[in-house]
N, C-alpha and C positions, 0 to 999 in steps of 0.2 A: 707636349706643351698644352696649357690649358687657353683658352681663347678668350681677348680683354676687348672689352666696348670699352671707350671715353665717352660720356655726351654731358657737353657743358659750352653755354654761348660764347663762353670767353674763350678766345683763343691761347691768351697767354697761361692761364689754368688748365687750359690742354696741354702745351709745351710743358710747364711745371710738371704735371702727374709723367708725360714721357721722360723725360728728363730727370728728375732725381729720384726715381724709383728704378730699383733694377729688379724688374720683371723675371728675365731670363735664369738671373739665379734663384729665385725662387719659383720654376716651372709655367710660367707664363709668358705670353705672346699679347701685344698691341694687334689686334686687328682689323679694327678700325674707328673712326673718330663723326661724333654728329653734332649737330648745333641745336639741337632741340626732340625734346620729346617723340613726338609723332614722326622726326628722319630716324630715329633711335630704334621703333618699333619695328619697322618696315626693317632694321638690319636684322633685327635680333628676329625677326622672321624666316629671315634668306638666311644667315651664317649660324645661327643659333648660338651665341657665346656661352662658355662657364660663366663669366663675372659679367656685371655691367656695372661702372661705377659712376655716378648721374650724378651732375649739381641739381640743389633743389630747385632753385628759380632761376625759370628758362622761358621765354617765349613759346605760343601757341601750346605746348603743351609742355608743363614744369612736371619736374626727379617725381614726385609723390602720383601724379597721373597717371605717368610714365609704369610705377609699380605697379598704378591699378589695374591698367588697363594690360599691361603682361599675364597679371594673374586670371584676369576677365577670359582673357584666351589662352590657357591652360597653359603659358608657359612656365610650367613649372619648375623646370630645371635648370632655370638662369639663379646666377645669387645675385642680387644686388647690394653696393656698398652707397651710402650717401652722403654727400659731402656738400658742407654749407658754410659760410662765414656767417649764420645765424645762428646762435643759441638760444635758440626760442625752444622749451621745451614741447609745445602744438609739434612742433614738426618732429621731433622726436617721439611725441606718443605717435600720431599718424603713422609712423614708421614702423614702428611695434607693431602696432593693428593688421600692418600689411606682410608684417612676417619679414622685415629687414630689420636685422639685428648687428649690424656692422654700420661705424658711423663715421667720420669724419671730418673733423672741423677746417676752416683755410684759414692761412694757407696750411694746405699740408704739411706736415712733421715727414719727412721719409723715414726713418727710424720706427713712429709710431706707423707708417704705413706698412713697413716690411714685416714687423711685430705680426700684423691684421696677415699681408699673406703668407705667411708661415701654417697662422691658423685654419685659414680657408683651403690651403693645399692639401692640409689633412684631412676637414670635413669633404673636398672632393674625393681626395683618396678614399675616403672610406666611402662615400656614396657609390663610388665607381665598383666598387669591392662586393658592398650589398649585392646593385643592379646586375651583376654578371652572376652570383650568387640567384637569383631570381630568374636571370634570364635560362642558366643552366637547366634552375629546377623546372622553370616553365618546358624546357625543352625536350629534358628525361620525359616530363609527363606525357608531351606527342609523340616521343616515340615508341613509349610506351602502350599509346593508344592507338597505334597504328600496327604495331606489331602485334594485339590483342586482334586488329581489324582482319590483319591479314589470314590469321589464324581462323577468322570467321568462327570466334570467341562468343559467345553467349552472353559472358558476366560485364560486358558492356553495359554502367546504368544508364536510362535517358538524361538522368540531370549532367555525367558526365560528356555523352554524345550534345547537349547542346551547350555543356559550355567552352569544349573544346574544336567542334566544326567548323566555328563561326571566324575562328581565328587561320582555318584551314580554307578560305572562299575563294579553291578554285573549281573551273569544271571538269578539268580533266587527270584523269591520275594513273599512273605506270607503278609496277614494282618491277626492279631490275633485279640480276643475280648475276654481280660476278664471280667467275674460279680464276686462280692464279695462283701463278708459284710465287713466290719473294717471300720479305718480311712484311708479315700481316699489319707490326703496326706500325711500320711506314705508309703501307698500302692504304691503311684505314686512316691516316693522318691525310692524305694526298684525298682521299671520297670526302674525308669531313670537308678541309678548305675548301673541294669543288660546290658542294653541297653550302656552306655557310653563304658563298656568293650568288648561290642561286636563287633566286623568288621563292622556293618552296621546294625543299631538298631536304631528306634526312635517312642518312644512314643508322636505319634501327636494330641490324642484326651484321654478326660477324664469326667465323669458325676459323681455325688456324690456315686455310688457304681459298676462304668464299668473302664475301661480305653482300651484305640486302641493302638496297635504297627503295625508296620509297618516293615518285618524283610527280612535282604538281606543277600545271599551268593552267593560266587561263586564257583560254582562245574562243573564237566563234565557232560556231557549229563545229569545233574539231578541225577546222584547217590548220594544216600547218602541222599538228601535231606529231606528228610521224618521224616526219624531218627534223623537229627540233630536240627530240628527246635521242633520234640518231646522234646529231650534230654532240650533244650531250653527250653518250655514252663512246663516241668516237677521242672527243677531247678529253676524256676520264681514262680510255685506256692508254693515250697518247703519254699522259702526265705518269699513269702508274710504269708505264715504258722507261718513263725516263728515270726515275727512281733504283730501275735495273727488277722490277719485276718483268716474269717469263709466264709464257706460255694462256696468256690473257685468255677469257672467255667470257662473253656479255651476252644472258640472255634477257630478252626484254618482254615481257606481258601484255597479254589486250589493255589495249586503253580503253579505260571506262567512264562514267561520266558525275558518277554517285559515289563517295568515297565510301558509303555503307556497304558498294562492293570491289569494297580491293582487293578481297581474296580471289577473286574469280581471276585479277590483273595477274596474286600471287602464282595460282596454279597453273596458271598458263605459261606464266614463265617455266616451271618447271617442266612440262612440258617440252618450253622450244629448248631447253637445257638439253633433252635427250636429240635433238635435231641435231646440236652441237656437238655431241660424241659420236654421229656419224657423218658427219660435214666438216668439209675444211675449211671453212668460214669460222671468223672470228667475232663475229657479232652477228646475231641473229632476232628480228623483231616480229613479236606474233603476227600482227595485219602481215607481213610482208610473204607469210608460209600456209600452207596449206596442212592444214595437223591431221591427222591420223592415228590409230589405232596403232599400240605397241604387244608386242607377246610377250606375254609374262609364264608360258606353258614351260611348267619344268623337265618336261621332254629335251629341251634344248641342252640338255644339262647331260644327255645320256654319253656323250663322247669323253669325259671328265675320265671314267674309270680306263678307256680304252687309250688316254695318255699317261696315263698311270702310269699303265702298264709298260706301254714303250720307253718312260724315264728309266725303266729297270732291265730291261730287257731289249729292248727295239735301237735302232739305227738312229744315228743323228740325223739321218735324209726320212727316215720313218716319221721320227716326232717332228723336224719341223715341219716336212707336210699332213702331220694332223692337223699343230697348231691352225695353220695356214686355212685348212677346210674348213673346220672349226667356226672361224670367223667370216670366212664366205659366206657359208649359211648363217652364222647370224645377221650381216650385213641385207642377206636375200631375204629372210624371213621377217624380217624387221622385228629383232629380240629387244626389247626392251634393255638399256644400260643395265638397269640394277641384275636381269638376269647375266646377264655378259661377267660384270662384278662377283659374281656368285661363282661361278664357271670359273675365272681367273682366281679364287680365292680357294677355291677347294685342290687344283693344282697346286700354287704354293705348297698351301700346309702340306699337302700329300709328300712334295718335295724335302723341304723343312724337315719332317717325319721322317724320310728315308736315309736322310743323313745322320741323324741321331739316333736310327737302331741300328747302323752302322758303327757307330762309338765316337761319329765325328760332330763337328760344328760348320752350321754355313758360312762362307767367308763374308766377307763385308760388300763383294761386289753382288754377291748374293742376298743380302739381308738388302743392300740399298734399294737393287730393282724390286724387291720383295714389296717395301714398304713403299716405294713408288708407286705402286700396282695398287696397292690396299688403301691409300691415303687419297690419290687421286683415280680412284677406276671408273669417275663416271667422265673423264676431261675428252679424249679423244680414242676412237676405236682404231685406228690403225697404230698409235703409239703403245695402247693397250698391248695388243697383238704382240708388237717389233719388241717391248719390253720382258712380255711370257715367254715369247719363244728366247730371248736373249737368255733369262734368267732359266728356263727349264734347259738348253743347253750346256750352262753353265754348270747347273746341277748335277747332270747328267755326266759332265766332265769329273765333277767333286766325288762323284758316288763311286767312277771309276778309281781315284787316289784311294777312298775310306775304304775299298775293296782288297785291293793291292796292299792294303796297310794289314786289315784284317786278316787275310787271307796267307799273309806271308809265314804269323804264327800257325795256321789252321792246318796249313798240307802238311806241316811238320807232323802233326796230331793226326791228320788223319790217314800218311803213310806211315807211324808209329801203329795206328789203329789196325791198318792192311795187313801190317807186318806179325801182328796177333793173330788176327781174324780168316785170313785169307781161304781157310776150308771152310768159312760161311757161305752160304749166300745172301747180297745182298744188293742193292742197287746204287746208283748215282743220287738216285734223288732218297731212298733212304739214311745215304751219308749224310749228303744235305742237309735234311731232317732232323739227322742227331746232334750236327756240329752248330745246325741255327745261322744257314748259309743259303745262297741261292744255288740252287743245281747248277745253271750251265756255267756262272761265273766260277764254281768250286773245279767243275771238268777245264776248262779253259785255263785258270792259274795252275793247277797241277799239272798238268799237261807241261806249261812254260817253265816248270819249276824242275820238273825232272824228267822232260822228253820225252816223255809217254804216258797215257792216261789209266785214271785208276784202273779200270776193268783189265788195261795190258799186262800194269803191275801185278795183279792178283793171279792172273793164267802165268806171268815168270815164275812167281813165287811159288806157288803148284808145282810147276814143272822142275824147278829145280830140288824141291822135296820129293817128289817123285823120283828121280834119277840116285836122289840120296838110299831110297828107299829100296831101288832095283841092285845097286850095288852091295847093299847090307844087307839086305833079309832074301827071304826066298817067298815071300808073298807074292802073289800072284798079279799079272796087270790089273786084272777089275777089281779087287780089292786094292789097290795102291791108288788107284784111278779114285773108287767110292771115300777110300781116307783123306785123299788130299783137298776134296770137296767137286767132284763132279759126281751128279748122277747118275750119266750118261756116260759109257764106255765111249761111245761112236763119238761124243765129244772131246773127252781126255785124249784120244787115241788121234783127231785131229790136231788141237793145238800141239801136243808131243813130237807129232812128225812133220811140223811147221817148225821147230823149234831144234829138233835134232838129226831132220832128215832122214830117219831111220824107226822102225816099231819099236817097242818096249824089249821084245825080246832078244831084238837085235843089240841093243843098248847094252842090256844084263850080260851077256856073251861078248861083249865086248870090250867092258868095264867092271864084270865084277871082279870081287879080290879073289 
């Protein structure tokens, strides 16, 4: 509803304008009534109406005064209507002069008066439309020059730092960073409202689960400040809470005093950011911590190959107490997030990778924590952690099915292979080799597949060519021994009498035709 001054001595031309004009349906509101110029002013000071509709001649001070002296003190966003039982045209030019262009004669016409607010509802609306238009553009431009500031940007010109500061006249200034999970532009909706109602608040930056403010007061020498950008950042995460965002994270920056350095407010936040992925605190404010040096030494990075390795090879009690050390030491050596992030991203892929030269795909519970890890790996170092180890577990279960799956066609291939070959020599991990398998997983599924492992199969398959051999021909042990593929007599002549309890020649004298 738009807001209506009366001011006219007459009482009953008051009553008349309330009364046969319907305000209401045409977006208007009576809110309040004067008897003269100068009680008129003193409203339109304290309530500021849209409209004032003034009789011209009034005691102490008459409607045309009244216009002047509105305009005298810049108010310029009242409209005013005039209304006289004079047709004098003086009072109509006068009224022109002063930029009132709505007129009306008494007694009122309601008809010819609702005609007028039809028209002026519009000219509000569209003023309203401009002015927010304007206030937007004004407001892109701050935070676009604050987000230049933060960056401790260069192409700052002076003519825009003075004409933009003057409008920014606090002494004190924070930049915040929060992380969360939710929807961003809820999230970002719930920082703007907090931010619109604040004296000097403007959310100038935003990623799919961060957002930047930028926060001004003005205090005395800095008291108070601490507490009240707390008090601030505390009812920010309260409200993003209630929206059903998780996992909140507020870091706050030195307060500084010169808005020419807010980047120094920016970096610092980022800073207590990494305080926050190794603390269980959920809001953390520069004055309040003691900052320190982080490692950034890619040495930290050298345990990555040696989980590698365990995903493929090692014990589910092996890799989770990598993981587990892993992050003790960075905890103890104080590693910098982003290195932490690096570390937890080279597992993945490593992971990722060993499923797909397997012929598989990671499952979904896999891809989730995966991108959990990668989208958020700078929020918390023990969820970090609880997350890799969850997801390289899980892995490591996966790798075992793509194994078993692979593996099932492969022993066929490669006791079809044995069953050729067996007068070679060759090894375990030369099969491996050829078949594009891991040695101990290829000995381990063979083994469960047919009861005994390659190397056994290849000494049956010997021996029982051998014995074919002692029955049919008349060649000799150590030649039967060197065809069937041993070197070594002493060897042939052991597995044989493991196998038949008896020597070669006792075999032939026993069996041949």
């Amino acid at each position: 509803m738009y807001k209506v001054l009366l001011v006219d001595d007459e009482p009953y031309a008051i009553e008349g304008l309330q009364l046969l004009i319907n305000w209401e349906k045409h977006g208007f509101e009576i809110r309040g009534v004067c008897a003269n110029g100068e009680e008129a002013i003193r409203m339109i000071q304290e309530d500021r109406p849209d409209l004032v509709v003034t009789d011209i001649r009034m005691p102490v001070m008459n409607g045309l005064e009244l216009v002047e002296e509105a305009r005298r003190l810049e108010l310029e966003s009242v409209i005013f209507v005039i209304t006289s039982g004079y047709s004098d045209f003086n009072y109509a030019r006068q009224a022109i002069r002063l930029g009132v262009s709505n007129y009306l004669t008494k007694p009122v016409d309601s008809t010819e008066a609702e005609d007028m607010l039809v028209r002026l509802r519009v000219q509000l609306k569209e003023r309203e439309d401009q002015e927010r238009i304007r206030e937007h553009a004004n407001e892109q431009r701050i935070k676009a020059f604050l987000s230049a500031l933060i960056k401790d940007k260069q192409d700052i010109s002076k003519q825009e730092m003075s004409e933009i500061s003057p409008r920014l006249n606090k002494s004190h200034w924070a930049y915040l960073r929060i992380t969360f999970q939710g929807d961003i532009q809820e999230a970002s909706s719930i920082a703007e409202q907090m931010a619109d109602v604040t004296t000097c608040c403007y959310v100038i930056d935003r990623t799919r689960d961060s957002l930047g403010l930028v926060w001004g007061e003005q205090v005395d020498d800095g008291i108070g400040t601490s507490d009240s950008i707390k008090a601030f950042a505390q009812r920010l995460m309260s409200n993003m809470q209630h929206i059903g965002c998780e996992d909140i994270h507020i870091a706050v920056g030195m307060t500084v005093d010169q808005l020419e350095h807010l980047s120094e407010s920016f970096r610092s936040a980022q800073e207590v950011g990494r305080y926050l992925f190794f603390n269980q605190e959920r809001l953390l404010i520069a004055e309040e911590i003691q900052l320190e040096n982080w490692q950034f030494d890619p040495e930290t990075l050298s345990e990555v190959d040696h989980i590698s390795e365990l995903l493929e090879n090692g014990s589910v009690e092996e890799l989770s107490g990598s993981i587990r050390s892993a992050f003790e030491l960075f905890i103890q050596m104080k590693a910098a997030p982003e290195i932490v992030h690096i570390f937890s991203t080279h597992i993945i892929f490593r992971g990722l990778s060993l499923c797909r030269e397997l012929g598989g795909e990671p499952n979904a519970l896999m891809n989730e924590l995966a991108s959990g890890i990668l989208e958020k790996g700078h929020r918390n170092v023990e969820k970090v952690a609880n997350n890799l180890e969850h997801f390289c577990l899980q892995c490591k279960s996966e790798l075992s099915i793509f194994r078993e799956r692979q593996l099932g066609g492969i022993q066929a291939t490669v006791a079809e292979y044995v069953q050729m070959h067996y007068r070679e020599t060759f090894t375990i991990q030369e099969l491996a080799e050829r078949f594009y398998v891991n040695p101990v997983h290829l000995g381990q599924s063979f083994l469960r597949k047919y009861g005994k492992g390659v190397i056994e199969v290849v000494h049956d398959l010997r021996m029982e060519e051998a014995k074919r051999l002692l029955q049919e021909t008349n060649q000799t042990s150590s030649a039967i021994a060197e065809q069937v593929g041993y070197r070594s007599y002493q060897h042939f002549l052991r597995h044989f009498e493991k196998r038949t309890a008896m020597r070669p020649l006792e075999y032939r004298q026993k069996y041949a035709n």
